[in-house]
N, CA, C and O atoms as a GROMACS GRO file, in nm:
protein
  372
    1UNK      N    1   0.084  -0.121   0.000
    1UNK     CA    2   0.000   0.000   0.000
    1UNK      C    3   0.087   0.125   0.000
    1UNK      O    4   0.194   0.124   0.061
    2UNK      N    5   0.038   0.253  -0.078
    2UNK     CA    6   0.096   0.362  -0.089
    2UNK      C    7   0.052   0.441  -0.092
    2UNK      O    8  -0.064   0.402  -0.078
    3UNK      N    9   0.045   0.592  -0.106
    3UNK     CA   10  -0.012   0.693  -0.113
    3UNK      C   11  -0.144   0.724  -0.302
    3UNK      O   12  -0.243   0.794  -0.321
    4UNK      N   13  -0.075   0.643  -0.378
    4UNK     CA   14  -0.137   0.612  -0.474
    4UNK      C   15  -0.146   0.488  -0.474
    4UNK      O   16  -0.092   0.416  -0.389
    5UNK      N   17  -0.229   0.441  -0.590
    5UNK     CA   18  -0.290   0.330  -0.634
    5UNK      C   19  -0.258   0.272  -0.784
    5UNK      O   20  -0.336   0.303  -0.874
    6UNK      N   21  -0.160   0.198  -0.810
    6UNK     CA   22  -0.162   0.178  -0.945
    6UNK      C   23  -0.234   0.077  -1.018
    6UNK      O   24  -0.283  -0.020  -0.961
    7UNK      N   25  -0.244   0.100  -1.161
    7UNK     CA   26  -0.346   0.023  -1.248
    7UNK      C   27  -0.295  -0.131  -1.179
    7UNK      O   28  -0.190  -0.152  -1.118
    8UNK      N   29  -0.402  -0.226  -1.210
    8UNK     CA   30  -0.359  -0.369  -1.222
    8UNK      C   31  -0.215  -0.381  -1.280
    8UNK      O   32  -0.104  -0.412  -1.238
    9UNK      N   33  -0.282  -0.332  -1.421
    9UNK     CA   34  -0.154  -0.379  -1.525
    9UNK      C   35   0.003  -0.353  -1.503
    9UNK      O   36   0.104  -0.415  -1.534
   10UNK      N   37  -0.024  -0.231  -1.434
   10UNK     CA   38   0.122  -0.174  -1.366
   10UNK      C   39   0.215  -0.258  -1.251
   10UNK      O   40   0.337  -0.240  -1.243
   11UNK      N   41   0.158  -0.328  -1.183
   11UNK     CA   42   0.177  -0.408  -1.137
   11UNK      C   43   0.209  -0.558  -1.153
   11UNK      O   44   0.283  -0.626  -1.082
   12UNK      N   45   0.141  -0.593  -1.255
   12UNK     CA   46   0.106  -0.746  -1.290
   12UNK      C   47   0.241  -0.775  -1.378
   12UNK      O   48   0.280  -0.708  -1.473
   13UNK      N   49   0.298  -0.881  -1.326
   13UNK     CA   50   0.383  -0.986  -1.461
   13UNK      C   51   0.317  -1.138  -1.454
   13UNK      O   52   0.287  -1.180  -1.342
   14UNK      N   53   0.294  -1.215  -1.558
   14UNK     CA   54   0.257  -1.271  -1.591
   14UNK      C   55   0.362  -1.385  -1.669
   14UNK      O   56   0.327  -1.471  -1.750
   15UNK      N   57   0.488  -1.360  -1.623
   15UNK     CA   58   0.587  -1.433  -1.631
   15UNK      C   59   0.559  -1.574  -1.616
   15UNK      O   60   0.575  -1.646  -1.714
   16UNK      N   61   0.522  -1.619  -1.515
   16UNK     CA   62   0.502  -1.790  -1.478
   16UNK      C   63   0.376  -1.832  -1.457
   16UNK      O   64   0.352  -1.918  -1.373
   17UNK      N   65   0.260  -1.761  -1.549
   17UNK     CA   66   0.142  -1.781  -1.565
   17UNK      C   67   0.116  -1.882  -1.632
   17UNK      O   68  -0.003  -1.911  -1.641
   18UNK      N   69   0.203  -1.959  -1.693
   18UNK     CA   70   0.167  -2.130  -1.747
   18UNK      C   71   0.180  -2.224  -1.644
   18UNK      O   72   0.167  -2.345  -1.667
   19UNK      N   73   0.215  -2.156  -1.473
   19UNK     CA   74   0.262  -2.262  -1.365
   19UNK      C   75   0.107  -2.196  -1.294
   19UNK      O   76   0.032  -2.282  -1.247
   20UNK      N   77   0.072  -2.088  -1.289
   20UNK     CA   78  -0.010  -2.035  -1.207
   20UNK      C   79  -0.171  -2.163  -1.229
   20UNK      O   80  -0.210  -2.246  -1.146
   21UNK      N   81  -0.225  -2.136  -1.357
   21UNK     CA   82  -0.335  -2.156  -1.408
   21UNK      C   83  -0.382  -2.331  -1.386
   21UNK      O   84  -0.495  -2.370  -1.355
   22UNK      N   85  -0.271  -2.410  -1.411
   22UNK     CA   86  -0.283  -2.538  -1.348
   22UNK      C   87  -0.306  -2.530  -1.176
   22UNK      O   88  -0.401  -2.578  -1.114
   23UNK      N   89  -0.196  -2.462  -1.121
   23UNK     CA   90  -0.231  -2.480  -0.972
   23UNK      C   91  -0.321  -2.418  -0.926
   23UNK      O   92  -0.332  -2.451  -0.808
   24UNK      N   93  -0.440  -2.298  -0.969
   24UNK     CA   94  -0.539  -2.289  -0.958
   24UNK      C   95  -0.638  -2.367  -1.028
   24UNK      O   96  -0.746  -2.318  -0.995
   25UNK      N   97  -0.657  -2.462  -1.109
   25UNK     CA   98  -0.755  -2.544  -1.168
   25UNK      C   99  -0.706  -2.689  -1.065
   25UNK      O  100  -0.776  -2.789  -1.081
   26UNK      N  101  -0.616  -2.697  -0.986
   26UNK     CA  102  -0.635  -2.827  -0.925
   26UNK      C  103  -0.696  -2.833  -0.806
   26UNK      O  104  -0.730  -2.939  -0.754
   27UNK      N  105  -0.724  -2.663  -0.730
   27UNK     CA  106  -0.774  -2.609  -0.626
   27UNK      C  107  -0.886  -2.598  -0.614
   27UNK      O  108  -0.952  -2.609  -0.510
   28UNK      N  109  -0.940  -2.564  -0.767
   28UNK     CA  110  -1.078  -2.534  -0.764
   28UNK      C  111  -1.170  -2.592  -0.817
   28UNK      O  112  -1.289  -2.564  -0.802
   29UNK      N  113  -1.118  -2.693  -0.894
   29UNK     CA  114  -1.213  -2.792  -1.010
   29UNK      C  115  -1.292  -2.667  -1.084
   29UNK      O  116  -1.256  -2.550  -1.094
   30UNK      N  117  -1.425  -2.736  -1.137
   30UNK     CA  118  -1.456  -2.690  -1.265
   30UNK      C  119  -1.497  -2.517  -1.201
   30UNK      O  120  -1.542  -2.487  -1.090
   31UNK      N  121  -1.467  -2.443  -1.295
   31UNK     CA  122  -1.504  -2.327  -1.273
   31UNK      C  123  -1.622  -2.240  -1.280
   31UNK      O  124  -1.660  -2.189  -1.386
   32UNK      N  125  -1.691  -2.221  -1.143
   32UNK     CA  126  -1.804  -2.165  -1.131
   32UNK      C  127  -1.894  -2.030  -1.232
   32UNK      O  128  -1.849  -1.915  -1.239
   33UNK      N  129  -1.986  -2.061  -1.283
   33UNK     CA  130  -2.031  -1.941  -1.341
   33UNK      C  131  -2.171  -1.943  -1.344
   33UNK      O  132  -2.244  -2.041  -1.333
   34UNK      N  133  -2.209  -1.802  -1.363
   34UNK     CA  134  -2.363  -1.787  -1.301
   34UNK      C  135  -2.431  -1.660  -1.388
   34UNK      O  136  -2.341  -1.592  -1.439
   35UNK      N  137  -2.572  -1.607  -1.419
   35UNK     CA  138  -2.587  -1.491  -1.450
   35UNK      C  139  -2.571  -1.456  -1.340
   35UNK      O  140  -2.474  -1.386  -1.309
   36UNK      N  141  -2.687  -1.506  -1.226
   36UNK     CA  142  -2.700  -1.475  -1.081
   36UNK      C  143  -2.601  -1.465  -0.986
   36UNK      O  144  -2.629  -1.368  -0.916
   37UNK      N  145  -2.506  -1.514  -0.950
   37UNK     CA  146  -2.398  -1.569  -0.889
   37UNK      C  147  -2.293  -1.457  -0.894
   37UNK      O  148  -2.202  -1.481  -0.974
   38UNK      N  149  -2.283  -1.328  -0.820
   38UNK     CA  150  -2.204  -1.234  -0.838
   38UNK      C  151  -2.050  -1.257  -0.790
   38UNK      O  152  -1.962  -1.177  -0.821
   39UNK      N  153  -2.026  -1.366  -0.717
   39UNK     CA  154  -1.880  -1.429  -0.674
   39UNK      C  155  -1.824  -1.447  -0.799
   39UNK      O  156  -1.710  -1.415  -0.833
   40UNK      N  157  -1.919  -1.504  -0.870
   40UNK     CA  158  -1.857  -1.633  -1.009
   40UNK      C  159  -1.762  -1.533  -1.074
   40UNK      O  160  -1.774  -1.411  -1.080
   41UNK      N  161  -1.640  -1.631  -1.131
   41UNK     CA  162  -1.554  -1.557  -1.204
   41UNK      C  163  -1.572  -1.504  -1.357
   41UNK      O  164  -1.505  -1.436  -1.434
   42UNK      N  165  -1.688  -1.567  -1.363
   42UNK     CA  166  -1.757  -1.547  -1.536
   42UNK      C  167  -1.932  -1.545  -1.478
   42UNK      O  168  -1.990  -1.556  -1.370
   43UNK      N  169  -1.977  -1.520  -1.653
   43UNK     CA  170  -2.102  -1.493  -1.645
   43UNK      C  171  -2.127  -1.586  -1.774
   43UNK      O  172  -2.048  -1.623  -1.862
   44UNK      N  173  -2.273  -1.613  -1.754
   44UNK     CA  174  -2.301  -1.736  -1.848
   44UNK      C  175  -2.374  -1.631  -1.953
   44UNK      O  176  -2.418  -1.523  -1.916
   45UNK      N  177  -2.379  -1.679  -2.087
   45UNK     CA  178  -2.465  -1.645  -2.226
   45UNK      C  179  -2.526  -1.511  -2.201
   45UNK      O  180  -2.648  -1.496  -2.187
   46UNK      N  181  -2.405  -1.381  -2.193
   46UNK     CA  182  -2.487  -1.256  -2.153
   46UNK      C  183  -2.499  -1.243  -2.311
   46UNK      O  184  -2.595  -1.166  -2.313
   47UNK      N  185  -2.468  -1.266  -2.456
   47UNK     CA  186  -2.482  -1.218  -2.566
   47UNK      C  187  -2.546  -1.345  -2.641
   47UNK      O  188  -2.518  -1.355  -2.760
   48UNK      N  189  -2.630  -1.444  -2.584
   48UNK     CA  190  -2.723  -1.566  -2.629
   48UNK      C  191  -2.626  -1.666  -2.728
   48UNK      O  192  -2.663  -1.748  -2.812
   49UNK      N  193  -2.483  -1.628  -2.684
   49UNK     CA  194  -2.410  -1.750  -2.791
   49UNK      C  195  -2.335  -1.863  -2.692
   49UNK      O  196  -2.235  -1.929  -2.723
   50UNK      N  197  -2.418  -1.869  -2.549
   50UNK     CA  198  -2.368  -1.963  -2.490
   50UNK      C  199  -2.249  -1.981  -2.454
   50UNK      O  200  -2.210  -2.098  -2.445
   51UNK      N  201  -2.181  -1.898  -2.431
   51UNK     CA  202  -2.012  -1.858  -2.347
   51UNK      C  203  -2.047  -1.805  -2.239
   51UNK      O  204  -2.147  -1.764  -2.180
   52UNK      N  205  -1.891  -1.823  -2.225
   52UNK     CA  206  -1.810  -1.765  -2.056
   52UNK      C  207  -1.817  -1.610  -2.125
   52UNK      O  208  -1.816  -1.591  -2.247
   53UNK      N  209  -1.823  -1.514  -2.034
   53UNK     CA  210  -1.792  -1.394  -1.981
   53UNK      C  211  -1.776  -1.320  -1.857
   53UNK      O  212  -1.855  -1.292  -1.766
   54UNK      N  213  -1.609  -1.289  -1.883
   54UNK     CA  214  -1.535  -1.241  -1.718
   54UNK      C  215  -1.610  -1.171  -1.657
   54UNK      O  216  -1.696  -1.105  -1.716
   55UNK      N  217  -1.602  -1.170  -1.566
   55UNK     CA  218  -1.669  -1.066  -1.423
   55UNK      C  219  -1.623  -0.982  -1.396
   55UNK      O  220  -1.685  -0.880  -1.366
   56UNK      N  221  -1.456  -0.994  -1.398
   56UNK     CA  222  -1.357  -0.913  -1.389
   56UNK      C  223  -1.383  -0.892  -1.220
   56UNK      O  224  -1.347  -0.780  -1.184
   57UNK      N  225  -1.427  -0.960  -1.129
   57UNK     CA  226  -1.385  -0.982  -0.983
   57UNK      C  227  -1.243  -0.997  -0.956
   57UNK      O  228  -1.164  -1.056  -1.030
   58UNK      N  229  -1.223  -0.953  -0.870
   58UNK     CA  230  -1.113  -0.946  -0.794
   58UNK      C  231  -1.058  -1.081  -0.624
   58UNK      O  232  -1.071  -1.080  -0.501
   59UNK      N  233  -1.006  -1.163  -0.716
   59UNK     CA  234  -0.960  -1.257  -0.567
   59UNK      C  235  -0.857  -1.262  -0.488
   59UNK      O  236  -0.753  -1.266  -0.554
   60UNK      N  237  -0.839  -1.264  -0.362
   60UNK     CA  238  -0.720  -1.265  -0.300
   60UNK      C  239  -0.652  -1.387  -0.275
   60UNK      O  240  -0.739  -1.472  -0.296
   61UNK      N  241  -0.509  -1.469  -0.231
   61UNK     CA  242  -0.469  -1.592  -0.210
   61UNK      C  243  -0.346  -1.545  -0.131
   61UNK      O  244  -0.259  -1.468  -0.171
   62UNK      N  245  -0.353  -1.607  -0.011
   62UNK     CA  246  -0.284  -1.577   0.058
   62UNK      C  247  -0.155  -1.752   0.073
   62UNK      O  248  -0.184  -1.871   0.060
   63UNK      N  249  -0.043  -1.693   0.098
   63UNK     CA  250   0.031  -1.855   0.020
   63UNK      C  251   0.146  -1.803   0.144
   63UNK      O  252   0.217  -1.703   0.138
   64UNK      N  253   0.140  -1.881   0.231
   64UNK     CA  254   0.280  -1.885   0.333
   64UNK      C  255   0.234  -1.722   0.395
   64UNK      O  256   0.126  -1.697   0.450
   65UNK      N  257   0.341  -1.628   0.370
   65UNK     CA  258   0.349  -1.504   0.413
   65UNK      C  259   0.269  -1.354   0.280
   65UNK      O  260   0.211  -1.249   0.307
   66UNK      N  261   0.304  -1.412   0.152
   66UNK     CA  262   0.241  -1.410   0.083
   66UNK      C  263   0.144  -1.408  -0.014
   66UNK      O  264   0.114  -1.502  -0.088
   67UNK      N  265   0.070  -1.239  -0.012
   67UNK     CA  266  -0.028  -1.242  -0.031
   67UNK      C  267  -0.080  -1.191  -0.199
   67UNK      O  268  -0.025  -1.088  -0.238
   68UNK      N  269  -0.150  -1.236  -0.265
   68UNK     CA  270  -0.148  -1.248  -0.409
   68UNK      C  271  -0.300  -1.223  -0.451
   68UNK      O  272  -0.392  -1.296  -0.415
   69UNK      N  273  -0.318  -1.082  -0.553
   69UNK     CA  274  -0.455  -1.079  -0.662
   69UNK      C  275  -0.472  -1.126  -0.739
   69UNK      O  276  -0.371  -1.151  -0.806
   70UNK      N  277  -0.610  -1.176  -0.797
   70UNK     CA  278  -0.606  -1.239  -0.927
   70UNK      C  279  -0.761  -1.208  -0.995
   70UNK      O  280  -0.862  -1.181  -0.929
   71UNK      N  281  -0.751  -1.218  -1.137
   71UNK     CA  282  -0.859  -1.239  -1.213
   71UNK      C  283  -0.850  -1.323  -1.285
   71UNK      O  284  -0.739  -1.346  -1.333
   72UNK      N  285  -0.952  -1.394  -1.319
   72UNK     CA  286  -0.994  -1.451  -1.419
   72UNK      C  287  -1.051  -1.340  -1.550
   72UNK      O  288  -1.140  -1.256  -1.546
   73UNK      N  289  -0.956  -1.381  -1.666
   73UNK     CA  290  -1.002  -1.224  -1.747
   73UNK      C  291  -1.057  -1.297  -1.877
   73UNK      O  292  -1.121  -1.228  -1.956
   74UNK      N  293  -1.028  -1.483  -1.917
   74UNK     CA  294  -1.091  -1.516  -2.031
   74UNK      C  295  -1.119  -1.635  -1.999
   74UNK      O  296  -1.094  -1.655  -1.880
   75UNK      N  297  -1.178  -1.761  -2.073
   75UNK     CA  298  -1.136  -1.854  -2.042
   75UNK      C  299  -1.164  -1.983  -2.208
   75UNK      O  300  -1.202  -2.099  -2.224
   76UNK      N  301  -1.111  -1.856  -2.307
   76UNK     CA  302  -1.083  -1.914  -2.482
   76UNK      C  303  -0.979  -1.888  -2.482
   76UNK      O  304  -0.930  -1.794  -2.420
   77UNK      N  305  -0.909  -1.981  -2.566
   77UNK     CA  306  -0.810  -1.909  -2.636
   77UNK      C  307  -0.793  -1.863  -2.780
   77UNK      O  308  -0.892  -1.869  -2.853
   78UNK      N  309  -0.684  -1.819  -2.827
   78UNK     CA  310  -0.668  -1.685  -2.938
   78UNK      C  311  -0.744  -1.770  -3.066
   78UNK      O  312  -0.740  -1.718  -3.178
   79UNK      N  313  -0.814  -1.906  -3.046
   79UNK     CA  314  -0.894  -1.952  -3.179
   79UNK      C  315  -1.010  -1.985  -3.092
   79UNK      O  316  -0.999  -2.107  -3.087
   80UNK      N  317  -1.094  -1.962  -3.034
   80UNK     CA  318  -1.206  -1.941  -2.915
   80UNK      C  319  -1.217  -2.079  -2.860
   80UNK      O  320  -1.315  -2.099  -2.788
   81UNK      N  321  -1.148  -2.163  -2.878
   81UNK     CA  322  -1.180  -2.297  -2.796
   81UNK      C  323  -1.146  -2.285  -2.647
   81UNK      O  324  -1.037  -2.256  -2.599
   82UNK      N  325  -1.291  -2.319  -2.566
   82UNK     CA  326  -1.310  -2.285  -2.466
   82UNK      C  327  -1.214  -2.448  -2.383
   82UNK      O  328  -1.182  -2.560  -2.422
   83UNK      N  329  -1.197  -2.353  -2.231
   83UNK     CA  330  -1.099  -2.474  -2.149
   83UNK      C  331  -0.920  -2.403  -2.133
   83UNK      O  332  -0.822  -2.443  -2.071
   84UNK      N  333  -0.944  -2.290  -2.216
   84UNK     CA  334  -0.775  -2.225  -2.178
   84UNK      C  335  -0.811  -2.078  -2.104
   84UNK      O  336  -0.808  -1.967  -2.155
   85UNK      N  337  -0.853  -2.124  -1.933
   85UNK     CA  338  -0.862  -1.967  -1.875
   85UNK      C  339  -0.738  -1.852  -1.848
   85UNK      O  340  -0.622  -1.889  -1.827
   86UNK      N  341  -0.768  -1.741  -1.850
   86UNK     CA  342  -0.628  -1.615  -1.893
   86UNK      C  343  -0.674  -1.600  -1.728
   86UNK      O  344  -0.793  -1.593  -1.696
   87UNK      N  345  -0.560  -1.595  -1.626
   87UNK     CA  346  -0.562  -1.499  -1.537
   87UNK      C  347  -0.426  -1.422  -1.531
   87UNK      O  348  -0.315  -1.458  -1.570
   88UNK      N  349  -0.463  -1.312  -1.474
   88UNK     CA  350  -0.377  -1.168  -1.439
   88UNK      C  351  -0.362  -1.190  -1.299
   88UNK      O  352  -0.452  -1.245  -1.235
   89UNK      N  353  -0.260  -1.152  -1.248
   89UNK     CA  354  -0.240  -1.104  -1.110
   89UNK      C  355  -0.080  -1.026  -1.046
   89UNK      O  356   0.015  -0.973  -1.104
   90UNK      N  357  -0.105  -1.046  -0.925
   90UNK     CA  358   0.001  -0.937  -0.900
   90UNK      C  359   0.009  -0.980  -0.697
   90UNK      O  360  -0.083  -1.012  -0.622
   91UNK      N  361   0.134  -0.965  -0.673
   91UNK     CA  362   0.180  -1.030  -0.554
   91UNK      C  363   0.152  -0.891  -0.455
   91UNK      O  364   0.192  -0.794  -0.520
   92UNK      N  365   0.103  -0.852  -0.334
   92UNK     CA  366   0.063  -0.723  -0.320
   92UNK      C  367   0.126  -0.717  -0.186
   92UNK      O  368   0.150  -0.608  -0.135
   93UNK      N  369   0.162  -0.862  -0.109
   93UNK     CA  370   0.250  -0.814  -0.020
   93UNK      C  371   0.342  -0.924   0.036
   93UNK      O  372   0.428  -0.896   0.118
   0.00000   0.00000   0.00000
């Protein structure tokens, strides 16, 4: 914490995000989503084509002393096949 606040992005590396995304999918199994469900990290068929859409919620994980943000920001990848989720995060203390 500081006197300002910087963007996510300013913060975030995403360096060892091919180690991250497995060890959160073995934690959490299948990934929750809801229209209703304002926790959920996605939202179900807001545009009637039956997809995921981020929430863009904000989670915390606290690991040893180590405390860590995260989003879930997709969960296609760059040819839309669903099952490859994108998270962002950033180690905050």
């Amino acid at each position: 914490p500081g006197s300002a606040s910087p963007t996510f992005a300013a913060v975030t590396s995403a360096s060892d995000a091919p180690q991250y995304v497995p060890f959160l999918s073995q934690l959490l199994g299948p990934i929750p989503n809801s229209i209703l469900d304002t926790t959920a990290p996605f939202r179900y068929d807001l545009t009637g084509q039956q997809r995921l859409h981020p929430a863009f919620n904000t989670y915390f994980a606290k690991i040893g002393t180590r405390v860590w943000k995260f989003q879930l920001v997709d969960y296609y990848s760059n040819t839309g096949v669903a099952g490859y989720p994108t998270v962002r995060y950033a180690r905050i203390r």
